[in-house]
C-alpha positions as CSV (number, residue, x, y, z in Angstrom):
1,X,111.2,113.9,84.7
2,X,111.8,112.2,81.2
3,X,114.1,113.7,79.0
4,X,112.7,115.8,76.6
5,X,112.7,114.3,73.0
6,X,114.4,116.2,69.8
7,X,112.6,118.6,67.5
8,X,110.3,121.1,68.9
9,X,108.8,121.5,72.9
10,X,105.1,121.5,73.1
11,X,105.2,124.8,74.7
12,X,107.8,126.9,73.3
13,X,110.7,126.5,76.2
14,X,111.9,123.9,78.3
15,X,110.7,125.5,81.5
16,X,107.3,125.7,80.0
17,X,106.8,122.5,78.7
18,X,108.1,120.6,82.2
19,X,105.4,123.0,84.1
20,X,102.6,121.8,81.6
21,X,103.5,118.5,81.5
22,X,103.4,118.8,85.3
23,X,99.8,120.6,85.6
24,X,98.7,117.9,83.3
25,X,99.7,115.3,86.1
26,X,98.1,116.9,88.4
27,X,94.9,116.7,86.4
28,X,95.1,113.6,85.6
29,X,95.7,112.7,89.9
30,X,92.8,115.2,90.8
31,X,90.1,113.6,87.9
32,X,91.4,110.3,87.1
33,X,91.4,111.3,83.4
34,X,91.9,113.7,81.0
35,X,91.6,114.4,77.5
36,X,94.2,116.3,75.6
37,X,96.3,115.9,72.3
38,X,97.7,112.6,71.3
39,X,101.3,114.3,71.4
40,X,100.6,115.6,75.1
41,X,99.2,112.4,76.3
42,X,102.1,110.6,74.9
43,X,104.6,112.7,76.9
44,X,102.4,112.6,79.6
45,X,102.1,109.1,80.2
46,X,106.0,108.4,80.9
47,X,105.9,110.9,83.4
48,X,102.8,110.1,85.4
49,X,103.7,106.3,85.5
50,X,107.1,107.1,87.3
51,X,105.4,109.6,89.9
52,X,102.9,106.9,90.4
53,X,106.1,104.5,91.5
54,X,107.3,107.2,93.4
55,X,103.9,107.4,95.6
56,X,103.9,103.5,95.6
57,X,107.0,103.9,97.9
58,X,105.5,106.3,100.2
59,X,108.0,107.3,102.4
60,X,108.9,111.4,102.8
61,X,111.7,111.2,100.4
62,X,109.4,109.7,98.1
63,X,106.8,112.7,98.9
64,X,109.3,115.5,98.5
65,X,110.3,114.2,94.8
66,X,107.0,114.3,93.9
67,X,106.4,118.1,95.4
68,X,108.7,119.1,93.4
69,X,107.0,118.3,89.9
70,X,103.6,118.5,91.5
71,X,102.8,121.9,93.5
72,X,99.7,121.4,94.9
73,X,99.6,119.2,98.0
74,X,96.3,118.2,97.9
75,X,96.4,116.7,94.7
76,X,99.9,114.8,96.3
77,X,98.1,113.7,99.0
78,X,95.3,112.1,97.1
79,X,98.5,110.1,94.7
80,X,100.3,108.8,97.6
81,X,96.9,108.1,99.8
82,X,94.3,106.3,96.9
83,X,95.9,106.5,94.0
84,X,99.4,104.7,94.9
85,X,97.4,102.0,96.9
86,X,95.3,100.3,94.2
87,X,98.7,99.8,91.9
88,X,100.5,97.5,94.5
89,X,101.0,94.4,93.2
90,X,101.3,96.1,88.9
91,X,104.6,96.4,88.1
92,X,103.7,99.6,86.0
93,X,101.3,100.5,83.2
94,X,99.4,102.8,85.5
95,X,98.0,104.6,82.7
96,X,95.6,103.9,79.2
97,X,95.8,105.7,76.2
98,X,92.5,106.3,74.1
99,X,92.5,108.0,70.7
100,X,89.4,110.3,70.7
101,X,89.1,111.7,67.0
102,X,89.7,115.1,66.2
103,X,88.9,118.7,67.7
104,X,86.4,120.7,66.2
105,X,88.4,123.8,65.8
106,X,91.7,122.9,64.4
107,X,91.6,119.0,63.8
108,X,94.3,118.2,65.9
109,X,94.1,114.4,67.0
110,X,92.2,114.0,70.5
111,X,93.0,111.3,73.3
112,X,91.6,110.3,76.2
113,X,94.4,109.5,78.8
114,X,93.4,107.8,82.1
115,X,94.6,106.0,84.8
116,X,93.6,101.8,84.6
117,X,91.2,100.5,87.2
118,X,93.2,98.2,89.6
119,X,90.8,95.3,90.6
120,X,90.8,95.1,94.2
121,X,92.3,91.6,94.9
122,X,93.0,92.2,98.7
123,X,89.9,93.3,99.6
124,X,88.7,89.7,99.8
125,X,91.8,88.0,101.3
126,X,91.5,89.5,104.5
127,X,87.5,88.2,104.0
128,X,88.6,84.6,103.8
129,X,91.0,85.2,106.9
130,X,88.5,86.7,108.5
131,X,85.9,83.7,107.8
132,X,88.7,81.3,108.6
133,X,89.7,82.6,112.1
134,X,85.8,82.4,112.6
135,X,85.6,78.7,111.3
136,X,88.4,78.0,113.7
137,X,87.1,79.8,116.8
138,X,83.6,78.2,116.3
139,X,85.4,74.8,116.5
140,X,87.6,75.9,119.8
141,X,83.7,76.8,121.1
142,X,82.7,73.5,120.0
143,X,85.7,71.8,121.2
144,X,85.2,73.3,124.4
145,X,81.9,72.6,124.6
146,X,82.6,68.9,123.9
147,X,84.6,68.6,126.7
148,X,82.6,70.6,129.6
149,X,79.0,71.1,129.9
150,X,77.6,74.2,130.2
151,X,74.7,73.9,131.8
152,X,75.8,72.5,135.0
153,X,78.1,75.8,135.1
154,X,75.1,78.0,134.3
155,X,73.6,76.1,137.4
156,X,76.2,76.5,139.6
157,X,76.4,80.0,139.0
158,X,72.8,80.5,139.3
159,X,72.2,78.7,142.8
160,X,75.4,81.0,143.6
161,X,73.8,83.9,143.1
162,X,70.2,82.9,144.2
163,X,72.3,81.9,147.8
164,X,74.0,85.4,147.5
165,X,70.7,86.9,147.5
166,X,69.3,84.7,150.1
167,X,71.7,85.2,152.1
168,X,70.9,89.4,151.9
169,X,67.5,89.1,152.5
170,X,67.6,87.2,156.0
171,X,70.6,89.9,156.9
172,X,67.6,92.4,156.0
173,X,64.8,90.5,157.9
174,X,66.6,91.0,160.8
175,X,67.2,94.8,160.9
176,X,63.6,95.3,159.9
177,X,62.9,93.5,163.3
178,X,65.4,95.0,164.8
């Protein structure tokens, strides 16, 4: 958890403010964004990026740090199981702040917090792998085929078979006689 800054909390006490900051957390995990007050979203954001490195870890210690800002598992599941995962290879800056205007009721300045779409960049390296190893097997086959031909060994194992079977049906020819 950050350390809180000087002045007056946003909610009144310590204990409050940690407990909204972490419900806005979890909203932010279960919806992928939120909107709130620029103030909230501003002492949100430092807080959400270091759970995120947290999950990015993923071992139990990791999880059991978490569980205790976060209370609902379900939400800590989804962090450490989809949302950790897409952030691999960013160093931080999990998170995008977006000034929304003001609310209706009491103008206080609106933003749109949210987390920042991670391009999927290993999705298509195991693609090319995978269309490498099948360049590579299709010129073993070839290879293979070079060297041996096939259709003498489809022969072979043919006129096998086609003796196997001729060999039954004398074996039956003679107990029908019999």
């Amino acid at each position: 958890m950050p350390t809180p800054t000087k002045g007056p909390r946003l909610g009144g006490s310590p204990a409050h403010e940690r407990l909204m900051l972490a419900n806005l957390a979890a909203s932010l995990f279960k919806h992928g964004k939120i909107t709130t007050t620029e103030t909230k979203a501003k002492r949100l954001r430092p807080l959400a990026e270091q759970l995120i490195t947290k999950a990015k870890r993923g071992d139990l210690h990791a999880r059991r740090r978490v569980l205790t800002v976060i209370h609902d598992k379900d939400v800590v599941y989804t962090l450490f199981d989809e949302i950790a995962p897409r952030y691999t290879n960013r160093p931080g800056g999990y998170t995008r702040i977006i000034k929304a205007g003001v609310r209706k009721g009491d103008a206080a300045p609106m933003a749109i917090i949210e987390l920042v779409e991670e391009l999927q960049v290993a999705a298509p390296a195991p693609a090319k792998k995978a269309a490498a190893r099948k360049a590579t097997k299709q010129e073993a086959v070839a290879a293979l085929a070079g060297d041996t031909d096939e259709t003498p060994v489809a022969a072979d194992t043919d006129s096998g078979a086609a003796a196997a079977k001729g060999s039954e049906e004398p074996a039956e020819g003679a107990d029908d006689k019999a």
